[in-house]
C-alpha positions as CSV (number, residue, x, y, z in Angstrom):
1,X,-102.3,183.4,0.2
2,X,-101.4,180.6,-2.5
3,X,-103.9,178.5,-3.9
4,X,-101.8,176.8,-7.0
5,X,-103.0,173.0,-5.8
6,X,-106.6,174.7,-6.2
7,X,-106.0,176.4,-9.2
8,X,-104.2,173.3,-11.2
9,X,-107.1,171.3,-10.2
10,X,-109.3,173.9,-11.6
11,X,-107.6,173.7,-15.0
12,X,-106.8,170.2,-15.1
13,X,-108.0,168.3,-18.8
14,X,-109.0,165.9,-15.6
15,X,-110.9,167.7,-13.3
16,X,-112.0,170.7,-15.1
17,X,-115.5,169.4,-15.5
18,X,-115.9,168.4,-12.3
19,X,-115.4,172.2,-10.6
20,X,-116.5,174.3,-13.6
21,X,-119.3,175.0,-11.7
22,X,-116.9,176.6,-8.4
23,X,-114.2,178.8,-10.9
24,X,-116.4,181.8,-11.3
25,X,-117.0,182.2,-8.0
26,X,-114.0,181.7,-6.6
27,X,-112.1,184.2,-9.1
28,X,-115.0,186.8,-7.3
29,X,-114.1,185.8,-4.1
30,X,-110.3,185.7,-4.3
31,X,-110.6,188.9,-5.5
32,X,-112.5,190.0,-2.6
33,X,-110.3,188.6,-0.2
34,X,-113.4,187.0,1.5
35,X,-111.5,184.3,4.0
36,X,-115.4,182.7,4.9
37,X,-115.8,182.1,1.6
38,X,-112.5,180.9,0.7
39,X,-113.0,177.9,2.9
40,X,-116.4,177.2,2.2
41,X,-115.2,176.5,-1.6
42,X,-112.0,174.6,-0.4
43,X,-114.4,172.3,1.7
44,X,-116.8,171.9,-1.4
45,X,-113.5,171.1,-3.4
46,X,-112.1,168.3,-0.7
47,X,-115.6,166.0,-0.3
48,X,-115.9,166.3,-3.9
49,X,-112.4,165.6,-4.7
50,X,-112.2,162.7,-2.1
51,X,-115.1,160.9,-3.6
52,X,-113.4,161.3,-7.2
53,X,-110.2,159.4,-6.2
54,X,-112.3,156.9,-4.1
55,X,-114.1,156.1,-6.8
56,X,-114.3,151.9,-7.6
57,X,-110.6,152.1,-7.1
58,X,-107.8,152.4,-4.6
59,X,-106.4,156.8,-4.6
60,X,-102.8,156.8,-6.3
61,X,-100.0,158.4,-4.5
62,X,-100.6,161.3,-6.8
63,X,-103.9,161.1,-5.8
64,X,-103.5,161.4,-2.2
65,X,-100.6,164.3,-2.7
66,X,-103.3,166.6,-4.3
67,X,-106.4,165.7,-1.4
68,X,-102.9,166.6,1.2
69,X,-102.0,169.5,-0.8
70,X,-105.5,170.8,-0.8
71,X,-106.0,170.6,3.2
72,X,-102.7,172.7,3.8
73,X,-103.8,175.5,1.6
74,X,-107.2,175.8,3.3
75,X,-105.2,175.7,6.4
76,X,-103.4,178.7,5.2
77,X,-106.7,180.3,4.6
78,X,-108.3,179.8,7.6
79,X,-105.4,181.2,9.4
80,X,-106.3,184.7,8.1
81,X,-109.4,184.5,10.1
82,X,-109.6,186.4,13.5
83,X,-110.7,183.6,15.9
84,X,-110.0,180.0,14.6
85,X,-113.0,177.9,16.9
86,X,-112.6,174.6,16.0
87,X,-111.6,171.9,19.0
88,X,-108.2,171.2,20.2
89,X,-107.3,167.7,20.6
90,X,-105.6,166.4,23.3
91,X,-104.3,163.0,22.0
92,X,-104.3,160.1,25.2
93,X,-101.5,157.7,24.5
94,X,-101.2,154.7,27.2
95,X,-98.1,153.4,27.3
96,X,-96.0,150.3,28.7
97,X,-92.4,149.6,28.2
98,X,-93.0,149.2,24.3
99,X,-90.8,152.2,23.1
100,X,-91.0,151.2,19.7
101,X,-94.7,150.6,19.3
102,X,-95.0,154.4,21.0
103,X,-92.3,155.8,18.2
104,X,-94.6,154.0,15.3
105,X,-97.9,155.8,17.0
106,X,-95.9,159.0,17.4
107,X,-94.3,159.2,13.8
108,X,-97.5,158.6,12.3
109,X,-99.4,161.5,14.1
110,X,-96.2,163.8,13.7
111,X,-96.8,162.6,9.9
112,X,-100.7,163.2,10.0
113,X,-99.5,166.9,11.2
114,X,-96.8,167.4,8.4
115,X,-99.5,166.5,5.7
116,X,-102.6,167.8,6.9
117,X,-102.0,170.6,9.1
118,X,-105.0,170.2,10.8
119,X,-105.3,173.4,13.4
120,X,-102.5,175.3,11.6
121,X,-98.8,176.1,13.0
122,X,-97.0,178.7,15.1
123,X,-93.0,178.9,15.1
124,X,-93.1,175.5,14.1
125,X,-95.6,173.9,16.5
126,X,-98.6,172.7,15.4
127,X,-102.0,174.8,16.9
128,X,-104.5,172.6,17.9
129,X,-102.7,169.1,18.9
130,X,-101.3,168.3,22.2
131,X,-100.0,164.6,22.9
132,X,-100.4,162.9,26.7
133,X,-97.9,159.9,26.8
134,X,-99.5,158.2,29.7
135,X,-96.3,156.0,30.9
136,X,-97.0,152.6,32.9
137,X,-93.7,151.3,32.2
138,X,-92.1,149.7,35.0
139,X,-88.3,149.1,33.0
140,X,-86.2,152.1,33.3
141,X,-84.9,152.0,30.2
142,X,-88.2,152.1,28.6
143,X,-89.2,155.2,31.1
144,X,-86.1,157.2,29.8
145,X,-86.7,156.0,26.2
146,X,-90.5,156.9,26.4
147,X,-89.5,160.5,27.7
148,X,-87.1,160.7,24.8
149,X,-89.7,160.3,22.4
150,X,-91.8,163.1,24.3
151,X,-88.9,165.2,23.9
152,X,-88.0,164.4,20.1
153,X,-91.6,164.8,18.9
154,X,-91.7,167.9,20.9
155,X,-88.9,169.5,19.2
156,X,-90.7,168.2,15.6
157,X,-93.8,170.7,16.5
158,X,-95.9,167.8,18.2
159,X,-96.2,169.3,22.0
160,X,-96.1,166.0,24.1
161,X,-96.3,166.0,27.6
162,X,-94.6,162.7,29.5
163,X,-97.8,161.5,32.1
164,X,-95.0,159.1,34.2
165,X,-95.0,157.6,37.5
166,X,-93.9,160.4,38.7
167,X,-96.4,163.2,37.5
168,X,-99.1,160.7,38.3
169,X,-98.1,160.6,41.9
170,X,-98.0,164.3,41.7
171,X,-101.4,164.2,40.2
172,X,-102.6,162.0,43.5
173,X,-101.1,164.3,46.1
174,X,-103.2,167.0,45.4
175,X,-106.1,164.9,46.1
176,X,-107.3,164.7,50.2
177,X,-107.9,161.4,51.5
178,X,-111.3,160.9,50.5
179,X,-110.8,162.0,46.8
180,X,-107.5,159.3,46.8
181,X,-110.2,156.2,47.9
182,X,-112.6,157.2,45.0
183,X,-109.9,157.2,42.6
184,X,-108.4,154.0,44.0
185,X,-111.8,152.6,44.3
186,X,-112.0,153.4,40.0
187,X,-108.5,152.5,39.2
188,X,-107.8,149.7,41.9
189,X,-104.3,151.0,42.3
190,X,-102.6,152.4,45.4
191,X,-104.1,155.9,46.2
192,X,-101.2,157.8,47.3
193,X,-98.3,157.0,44.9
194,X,-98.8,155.4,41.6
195,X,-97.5,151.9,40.6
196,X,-96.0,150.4,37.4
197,X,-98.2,147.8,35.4
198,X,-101.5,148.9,36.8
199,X,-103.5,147.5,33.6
200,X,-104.6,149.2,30.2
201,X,-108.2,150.3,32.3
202,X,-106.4,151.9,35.2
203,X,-103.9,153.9,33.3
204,X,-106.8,155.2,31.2
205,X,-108.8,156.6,34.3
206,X,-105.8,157.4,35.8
207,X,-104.7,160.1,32.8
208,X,-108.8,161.2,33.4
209,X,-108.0,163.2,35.9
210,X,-105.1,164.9,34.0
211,X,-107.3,165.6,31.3
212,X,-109.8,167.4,33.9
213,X,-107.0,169.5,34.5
214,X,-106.1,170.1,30.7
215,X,-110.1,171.1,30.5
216,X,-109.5,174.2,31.7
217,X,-106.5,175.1,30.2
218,X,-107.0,174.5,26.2
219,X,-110.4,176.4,24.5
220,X,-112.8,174.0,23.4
221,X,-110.8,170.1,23.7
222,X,-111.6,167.0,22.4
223,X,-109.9,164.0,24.0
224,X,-108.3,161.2,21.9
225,X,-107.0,157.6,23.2
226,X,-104.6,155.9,20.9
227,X,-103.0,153.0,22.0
228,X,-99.7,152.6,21.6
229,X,-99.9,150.0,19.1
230,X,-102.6,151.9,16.8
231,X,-101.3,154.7,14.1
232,X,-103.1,156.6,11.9
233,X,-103.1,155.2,9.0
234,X,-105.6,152.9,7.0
235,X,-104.8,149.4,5.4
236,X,-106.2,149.1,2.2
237,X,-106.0,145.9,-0.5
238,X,-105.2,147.5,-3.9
239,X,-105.8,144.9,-6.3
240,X,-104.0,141.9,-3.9
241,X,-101.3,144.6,-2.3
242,X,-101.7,145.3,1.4
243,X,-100.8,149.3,1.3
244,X,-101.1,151.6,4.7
245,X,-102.5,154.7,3.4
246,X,-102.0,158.4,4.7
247,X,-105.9,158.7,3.7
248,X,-107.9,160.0,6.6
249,X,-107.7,163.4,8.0
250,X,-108.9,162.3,11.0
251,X,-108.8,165.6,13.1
252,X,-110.7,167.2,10.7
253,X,-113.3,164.9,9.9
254,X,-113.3,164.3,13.8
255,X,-113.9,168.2,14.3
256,X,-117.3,168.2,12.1
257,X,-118.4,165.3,13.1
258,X,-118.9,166.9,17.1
259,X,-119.4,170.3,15.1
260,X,-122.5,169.2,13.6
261,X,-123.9,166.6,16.2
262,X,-124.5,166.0,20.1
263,X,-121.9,163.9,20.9
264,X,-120.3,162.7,23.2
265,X,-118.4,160.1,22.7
266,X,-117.5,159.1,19.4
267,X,-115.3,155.5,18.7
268,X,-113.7,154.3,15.5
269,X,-112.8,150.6,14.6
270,X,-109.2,149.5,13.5
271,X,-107.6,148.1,10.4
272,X,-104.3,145.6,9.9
273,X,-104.4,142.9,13.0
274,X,-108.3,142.2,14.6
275,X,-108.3,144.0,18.0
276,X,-109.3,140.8,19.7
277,X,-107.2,138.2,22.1
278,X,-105.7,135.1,20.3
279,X,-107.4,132.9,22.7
280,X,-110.4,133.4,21.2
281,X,-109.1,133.6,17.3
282,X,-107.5,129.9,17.6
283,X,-110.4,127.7,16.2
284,X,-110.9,129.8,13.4
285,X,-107.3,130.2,12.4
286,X,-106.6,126.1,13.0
287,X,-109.3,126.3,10.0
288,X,-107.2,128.8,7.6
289,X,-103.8,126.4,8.4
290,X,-106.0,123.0,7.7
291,X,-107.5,124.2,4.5
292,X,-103.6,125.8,3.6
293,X,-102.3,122.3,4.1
294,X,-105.0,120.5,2.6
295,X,-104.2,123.0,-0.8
296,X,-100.5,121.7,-0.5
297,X,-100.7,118.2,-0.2
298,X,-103.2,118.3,-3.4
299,X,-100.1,120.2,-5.1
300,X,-97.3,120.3,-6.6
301,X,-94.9,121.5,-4.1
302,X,-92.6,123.6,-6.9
303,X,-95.0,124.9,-8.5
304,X,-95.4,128.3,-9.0
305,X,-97.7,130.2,-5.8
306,X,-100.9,130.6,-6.1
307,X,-102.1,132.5,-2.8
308,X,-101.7,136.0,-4.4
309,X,-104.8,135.7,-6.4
310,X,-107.0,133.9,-4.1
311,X,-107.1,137.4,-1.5
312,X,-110.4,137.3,0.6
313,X,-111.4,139.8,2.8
314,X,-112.7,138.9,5.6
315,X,-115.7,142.2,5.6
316,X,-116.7,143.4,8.6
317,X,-118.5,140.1,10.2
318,X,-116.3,139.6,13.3
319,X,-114.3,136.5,11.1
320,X,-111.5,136.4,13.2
321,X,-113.7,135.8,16.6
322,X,-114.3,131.8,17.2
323,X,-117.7,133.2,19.1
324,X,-118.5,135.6,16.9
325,X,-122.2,134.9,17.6
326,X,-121.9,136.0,20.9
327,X,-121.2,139.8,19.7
328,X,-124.3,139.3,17.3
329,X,-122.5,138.1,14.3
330,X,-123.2,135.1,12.4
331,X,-120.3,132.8,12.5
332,X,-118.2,132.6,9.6
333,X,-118.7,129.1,8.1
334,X,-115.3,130.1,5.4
335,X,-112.0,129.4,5.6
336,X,-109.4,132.1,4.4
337,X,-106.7,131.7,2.7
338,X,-102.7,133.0,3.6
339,X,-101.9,136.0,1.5
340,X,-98.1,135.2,0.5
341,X,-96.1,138.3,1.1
342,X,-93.2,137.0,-1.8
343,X,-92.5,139.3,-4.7
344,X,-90.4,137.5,-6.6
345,X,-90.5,133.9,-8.5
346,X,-91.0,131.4,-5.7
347,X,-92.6,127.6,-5.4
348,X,-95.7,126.6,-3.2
349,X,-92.6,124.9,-1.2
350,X,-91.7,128.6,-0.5
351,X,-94.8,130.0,0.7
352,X,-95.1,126.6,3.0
353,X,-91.7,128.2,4.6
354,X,-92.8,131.7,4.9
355,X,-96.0,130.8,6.6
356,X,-94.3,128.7,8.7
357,X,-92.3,131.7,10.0
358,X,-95.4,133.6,10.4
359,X,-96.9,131.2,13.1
360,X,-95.5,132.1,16.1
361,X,-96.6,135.8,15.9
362,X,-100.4,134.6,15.8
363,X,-99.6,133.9,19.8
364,X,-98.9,138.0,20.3
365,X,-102.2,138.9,18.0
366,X,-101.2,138.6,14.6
367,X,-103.2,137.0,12.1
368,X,-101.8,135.7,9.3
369,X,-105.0,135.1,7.3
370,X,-107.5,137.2,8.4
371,X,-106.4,141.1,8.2
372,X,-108.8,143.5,8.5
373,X,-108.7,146.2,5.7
374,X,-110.1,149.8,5.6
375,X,-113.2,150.5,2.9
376,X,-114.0,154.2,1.6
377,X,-117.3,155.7,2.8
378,X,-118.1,159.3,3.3
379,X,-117.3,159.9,7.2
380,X,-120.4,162.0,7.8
381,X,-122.6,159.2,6.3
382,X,-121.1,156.6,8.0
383,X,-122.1,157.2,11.5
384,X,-123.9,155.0,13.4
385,X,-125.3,153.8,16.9
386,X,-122.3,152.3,18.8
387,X,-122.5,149.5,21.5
388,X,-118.3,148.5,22.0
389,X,-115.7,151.1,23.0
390,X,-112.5,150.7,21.2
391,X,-110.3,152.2,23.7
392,X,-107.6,152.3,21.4
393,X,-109.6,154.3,19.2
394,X,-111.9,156.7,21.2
395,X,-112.8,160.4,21.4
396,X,-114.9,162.4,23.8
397,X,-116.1,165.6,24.9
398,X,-114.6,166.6,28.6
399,X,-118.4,166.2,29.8
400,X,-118.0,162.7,29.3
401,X,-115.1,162.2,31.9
402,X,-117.6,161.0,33.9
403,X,-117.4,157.9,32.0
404,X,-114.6,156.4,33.5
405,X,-113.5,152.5,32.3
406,X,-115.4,150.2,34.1
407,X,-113.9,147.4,36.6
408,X,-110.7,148.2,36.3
409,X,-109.3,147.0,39.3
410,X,-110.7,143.4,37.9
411,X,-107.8,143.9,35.2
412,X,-110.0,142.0,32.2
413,X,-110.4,142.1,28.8
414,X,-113.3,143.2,27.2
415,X,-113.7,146.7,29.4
416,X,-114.3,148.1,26.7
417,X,-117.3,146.5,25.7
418,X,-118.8,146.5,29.1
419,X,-118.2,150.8,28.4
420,X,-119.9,150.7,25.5
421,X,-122.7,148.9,26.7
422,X,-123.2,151.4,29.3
423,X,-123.0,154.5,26.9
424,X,-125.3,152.9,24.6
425,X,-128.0,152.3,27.1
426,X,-127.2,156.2,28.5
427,X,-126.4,158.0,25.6
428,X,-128.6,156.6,22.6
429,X,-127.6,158.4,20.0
430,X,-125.1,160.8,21.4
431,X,-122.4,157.7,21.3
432,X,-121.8,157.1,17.5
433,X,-119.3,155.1,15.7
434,X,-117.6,156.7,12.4
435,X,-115.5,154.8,9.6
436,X,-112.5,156.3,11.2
437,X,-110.3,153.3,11.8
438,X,-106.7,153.6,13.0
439,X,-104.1,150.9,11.5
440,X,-103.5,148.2,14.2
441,X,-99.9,147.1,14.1
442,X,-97.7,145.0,16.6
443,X,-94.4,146.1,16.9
444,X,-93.4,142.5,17.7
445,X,-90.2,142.8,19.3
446,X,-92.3,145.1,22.0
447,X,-94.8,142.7,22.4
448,X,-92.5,139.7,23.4
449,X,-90.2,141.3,25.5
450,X,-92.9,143.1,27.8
451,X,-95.8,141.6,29.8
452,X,-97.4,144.6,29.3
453,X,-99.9,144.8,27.2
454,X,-100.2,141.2,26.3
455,X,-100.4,138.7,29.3
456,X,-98.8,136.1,27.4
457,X,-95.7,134.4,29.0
458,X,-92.8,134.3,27.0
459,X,-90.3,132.9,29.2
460,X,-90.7,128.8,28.9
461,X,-91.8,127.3,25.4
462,X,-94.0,126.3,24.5
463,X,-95.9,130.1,24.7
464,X,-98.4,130.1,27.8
465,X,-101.5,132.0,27.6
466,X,-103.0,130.9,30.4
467,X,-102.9,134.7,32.2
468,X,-104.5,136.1,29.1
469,X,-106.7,133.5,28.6
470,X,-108.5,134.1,32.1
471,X,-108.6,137.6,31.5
472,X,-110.5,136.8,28.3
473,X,-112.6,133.9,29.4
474,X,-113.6,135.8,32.5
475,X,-113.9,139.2,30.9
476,X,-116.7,137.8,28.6
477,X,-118.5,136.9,31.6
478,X,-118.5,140.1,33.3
479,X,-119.4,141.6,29.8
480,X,-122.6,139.9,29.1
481,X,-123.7,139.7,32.6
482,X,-123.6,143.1,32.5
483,X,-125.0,142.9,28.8
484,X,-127.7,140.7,30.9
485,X,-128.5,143.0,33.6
486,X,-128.9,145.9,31.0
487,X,-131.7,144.1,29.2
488,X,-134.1,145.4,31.7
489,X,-131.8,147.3,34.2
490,X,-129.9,150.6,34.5
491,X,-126.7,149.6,36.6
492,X,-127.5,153.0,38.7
493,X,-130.7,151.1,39.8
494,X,-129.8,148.1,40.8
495,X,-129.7,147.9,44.4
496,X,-130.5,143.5,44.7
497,X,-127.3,141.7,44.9
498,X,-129.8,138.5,44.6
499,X,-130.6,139.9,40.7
500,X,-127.1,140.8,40.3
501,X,-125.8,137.5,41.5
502,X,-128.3,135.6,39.2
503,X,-127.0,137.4,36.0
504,X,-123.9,136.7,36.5
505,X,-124.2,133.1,37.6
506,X,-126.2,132.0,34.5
507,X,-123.9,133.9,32.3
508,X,-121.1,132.0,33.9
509,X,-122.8,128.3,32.7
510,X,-123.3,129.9,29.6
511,X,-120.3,131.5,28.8
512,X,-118.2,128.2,30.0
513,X,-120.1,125.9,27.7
514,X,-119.4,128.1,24.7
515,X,-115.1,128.0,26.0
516,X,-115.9,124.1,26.8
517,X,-117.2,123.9,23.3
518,X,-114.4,125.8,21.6
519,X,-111.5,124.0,23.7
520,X,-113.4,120.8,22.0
521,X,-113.3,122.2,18.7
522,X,-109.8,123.1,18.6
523,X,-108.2,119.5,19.9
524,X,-110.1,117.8,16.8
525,X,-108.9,120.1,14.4
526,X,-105.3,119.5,15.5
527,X,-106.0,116.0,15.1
528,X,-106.7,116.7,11.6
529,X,-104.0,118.9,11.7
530,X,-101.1,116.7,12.4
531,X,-102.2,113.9,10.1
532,X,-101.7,116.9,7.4
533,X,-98.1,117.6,8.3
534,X,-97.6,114.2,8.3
535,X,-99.1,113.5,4.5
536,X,-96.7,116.7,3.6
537,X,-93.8,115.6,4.8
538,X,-93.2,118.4,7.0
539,X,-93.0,116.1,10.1
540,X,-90.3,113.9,9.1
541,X,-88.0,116.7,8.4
542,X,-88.5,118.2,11.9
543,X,-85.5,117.2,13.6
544,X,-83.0,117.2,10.3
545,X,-79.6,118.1,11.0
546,X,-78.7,121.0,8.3
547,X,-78.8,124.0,10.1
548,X,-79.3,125.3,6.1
549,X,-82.3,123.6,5.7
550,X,-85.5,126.0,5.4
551,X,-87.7,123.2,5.0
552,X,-86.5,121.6,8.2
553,X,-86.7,124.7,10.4
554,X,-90.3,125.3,8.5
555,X,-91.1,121.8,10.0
556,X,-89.5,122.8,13.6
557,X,-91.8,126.3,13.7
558,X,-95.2,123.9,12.9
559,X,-94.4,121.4,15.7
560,X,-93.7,124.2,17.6
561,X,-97.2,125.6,16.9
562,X,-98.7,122.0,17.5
563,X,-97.2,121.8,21.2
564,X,-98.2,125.7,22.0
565,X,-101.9,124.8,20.7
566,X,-101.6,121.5,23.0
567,X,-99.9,123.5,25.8
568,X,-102.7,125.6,26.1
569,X,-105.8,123.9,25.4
570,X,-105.3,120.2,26.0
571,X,-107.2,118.2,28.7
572,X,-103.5,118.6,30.6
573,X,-104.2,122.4,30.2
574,X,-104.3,125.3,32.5
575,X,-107.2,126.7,30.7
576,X,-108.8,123.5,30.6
577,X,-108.3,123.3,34.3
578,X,-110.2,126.9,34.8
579,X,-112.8,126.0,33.0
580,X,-113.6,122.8,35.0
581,X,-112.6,124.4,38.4
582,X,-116.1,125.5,40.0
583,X,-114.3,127.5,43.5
584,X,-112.0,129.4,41.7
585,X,-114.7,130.3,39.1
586,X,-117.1,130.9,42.1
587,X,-114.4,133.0,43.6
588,X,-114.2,135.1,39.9
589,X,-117.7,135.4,39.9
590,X,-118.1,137.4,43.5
591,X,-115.7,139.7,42.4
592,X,-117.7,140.7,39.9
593,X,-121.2,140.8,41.3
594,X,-119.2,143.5,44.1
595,X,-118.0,145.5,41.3
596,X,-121.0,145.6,39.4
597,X,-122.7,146.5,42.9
598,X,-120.4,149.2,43.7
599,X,-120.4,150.8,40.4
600,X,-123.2,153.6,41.3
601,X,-121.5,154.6,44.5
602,X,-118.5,154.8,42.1
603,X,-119.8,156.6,39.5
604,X,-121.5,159.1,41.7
605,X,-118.3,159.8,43.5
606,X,-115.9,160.0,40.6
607,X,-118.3,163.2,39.7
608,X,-117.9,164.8,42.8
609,X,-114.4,164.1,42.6
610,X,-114.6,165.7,39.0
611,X,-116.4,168.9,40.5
612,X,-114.1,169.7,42.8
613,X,-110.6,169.5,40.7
């Protein structure tokens, strides 16, 4: 055994102080060979090390290299145990033709491996992590390049097993008849052969009953979901400078965290882009581009930048959401500013430009002003009652299988949510959220050449969101009418379609004022919007001939936004049109009162179904 990354620390003019207290002893016991007590003064040296380099300040890479260093010796310790007990994770990772988002996810667990070893490694495989690339591609060339991936990650020591079409069908035919209608009742896909495009909720429940299987074949699992667009790594602002850290061992913190509590499920939050739909992130970022253009008329336009010093965070107060009050936040009443990304010497003129070509990606869930960004706190004290799923960022013991994702064959946003609600009302405290948050990042060229996951449609321009904006809009009603119901209901007891009907009726009207209000709001600040590009001058350079000419082709991409906004939420609208169209509405509604109806019959059968795999 080596311990020089111990050792040095030990010595250190820096440190030296801070461990004096642990040298003695651990001379005695690596003397004595004594393995327990090896680790126990390697996991006294990491939480006090990790507070060290957190302290007031962002770690260095330096920094970071010893708290790595120090979790791969105390792997190399605990390998000289007899029995190693800690879980094995089975990482979930739901896929759609977006090969590059899944390499970004996959490179930066193969990474987490390389620098933490959580689990330790055996003739170059790592012990204790297993990868289930869940594929709902419907391309072929994203199939084979999805396998690929499962393959080359494989042969890196990251053991990935490829969960396609085809081994989902395989999964299916074992089933008899009555076990394929309970799982087609929960995923609201065909029961005998498995489909492309099924929708996020279905492909999760779906890879459920391959992780029933994996129950019995790994000693003590834990099951992860990533999506595909999430990696493990955590966006911090050092000092004005968006970095994406290696920071978190998550395996390991995830490991004591179900070591040392009852639970059951266990969700983190995410970091970079807000994990929310950009139909309901328009009002507020209309605000941030106002009070940006407002700045630049008031200025100089070759004068040096100024949005590198004026960096707000937006906390933890649900900014980005134009409803935020509906999750139980108090609106923001700011406005953000753009946080230019130039390094070198450039003119407000210059950031104007390179905003401008940031404006378009706010469509496919980018947000060029209010980022999301990861703050330190102990994992072990930062757990807390959770009410939302993140189902790109969720763990749970195999017990909990019987929590499958709600609704799915509804194919809505917000799932999620609605899952969360029901832990929190089942589980109490056994369903925690921890400061664990994976890095949200688009891989944009994914995201606009697949419908899958976004529902925006990319083929005429202006953008269209009218798919995605139903599954929103109508996802927040099922939400909090099941939000509603829960106030003084278990779903499991409901048995009045008359109560369940009434929920969801009322929610309706309410919910629908709230979008009528918003649509409102958004159509008067682009009134105030285009009078701004007019007083820049951005306008009249629109349609200039030089194909040279940034400023022109800055003008182009912010008419461009203008018409997308107007597109989608104008009086001439599709989404205006749902909103004022009472039978189709009606017609939503019903299918949502059966769901939330069936749900016990579902619930109780998907257990029996669990029993007898």
């Amino acid at each position: 055994m080596e311990f020089d990354t111990l050792e040095s620390l030990f010595k250190s003019h820096q440190y030296r102080q801070e461990f004096q207290f642990l040298t003695g002893h651990f001379e005695r016991v690596k003397q004595e060979k004594n393995i327990i007590e090896l680790e126990a003064i390697y996991q006294q040296v990491i939480r006090r090390f990790e507070n060290l380099i957190w302290l007031n300040k962002i770690p260095s890479d330096e920094e970071l290299s010893v708290y790595q260093r120090l979790f791969r010796e105390m792997e190399q310790v605990i390998a000289h145990l007899e029995e190693d007990h800690r879980s094995h994770f089975v990482v979930a990772i739901p896929v759609a033709d977006s090969p590059q988002q899944l390499k970004n996810c996959l490179q930066s667990l193969y990474t987490q491996c390389l620098l933490y070893h959580y689990g330790g490694i055996t003739d170059g495989a790592y012990n204790k992590i297993d990868v289930v690339i869940a594929d709902d591609s419907k391309e072929a060339k994203n199939i084979l390049a999805h396998r690929h991936l499962a393959e080359e990650f494989t042969s890196l020591g990251v053991r990935c097993e490829y969960f396609g079409l085809e081994q989902q069908t395989a999964v299916l035919s074992k089933l008899n008849d009555a076990q394929r209608q309970i799982v087609a009742a929960v995923t609201g896909c065909d029961s005998k052969q498995s489909v492309a495009h099924k929708g996020a909720s279905a492909i999760r429940n779906l890879t459920y009953l391959r992780l029933a299987q994996i129950a019995d074949e790994v000693p003590n699992p834990l099951f992860f979901f990533i999506d595909s667009d999430h990696e493990l790594l955590a966006k911090v602002n050092d000092n004005g400078i968006e970095k994406n850290l290696l920071a978190i061992n998550y395996f390991y913190h995830f490991e004591h965290l179900f070591r040392e509590k009852q639970i059951k499920v266990l969700t983190g939050r995410v970091t970079g882009n807000p994990p929310v739909s950009p139909t309901v992130m328009i009002g507020n970022f209309l605000e941030d581009v106002i009070a940006f253009l407002q700045r630049m008329v008031l200025s100089d336009p070759q004068q040096d930048c100024y949005y590198h010093e004026r960096f707000r965070e937006i906390g933890n107060d649900a900014a980005y959401h134009d409803m935020a009050e509906l999750l139980g936040y108090f609106p923001s009443k700011k406005t953000y500013d753009y946080h230019c990304p130039l390094l070198s010497e450039h003119t407000l003129e210059d950031t104007l430009i390179a905003f401008s070509r940031e404006l378009e990606a706010f469509f496919y869930g980018e947000h060029p002003t209010r980022m999301i960004f990861y703050h330190y706190d102990i994992v072990r004290n930062s757990v807390q009652s959770a009410r939302t799923v993140y189902t790109g960022n969720f763990m749970f013991r195999p017990d909990a299988l019987e929590y499958f994702i709600p609704f799915a064959s509804l194919n809505l946003r917000m799932a999620g949510a609605v899952l969360g609600r029901i832990l929190q009302q089942e589980l109490g405290q056994d369903f925690l959220v921890a400061n664990t948050p994976l890095l949200h990042k688009h891989a944009l060229d994914d995201y606009k050449k697949t419908e899958f996951p976004s529902d925006v449609e990319k083929v005429q321009k202006p953008i269209d969101l009218s798919v995605e904006y139903q599954r929103q809009f109508i996802g927040d009603i099922m939400l909090f009418s099941v939000q509603k119901l829960l106030e003084t209901h278990s779903l499991a007891d409901i048995d009045d379609r008359s109560t369940i009907a009434d929920a969801v009726f009322k929610t309706r009207d309410e919910i629908r004022n709230r979008y009528t209000r918003q649509q409102y709001n958004v159509m008067k600040s682009l009134t105030v919007l285009q009078g701004l590009l007019r007083l820049t001058g951005v306008e009249a350079v629109e349609d200039a001939d030089d194909e040279n000419n940034e400023l022109a082709k800055c003008g182009q991409r912010f008419l461009t936004f203008v018409n997308t906004v107007k597109h989608n939420y104008s009086s001439d609208s599709a989404n205006y049109a749902l909103l004022h169209d009472d039978k189709q509405l009606d017609e939503k509604c019903e299918q949502i009162i059966l769901a939330i109806e069936q749900y016990s019959l579902e619930r109780a059968s998907w257990g029996r179904l669990l029993e007898e795999m």
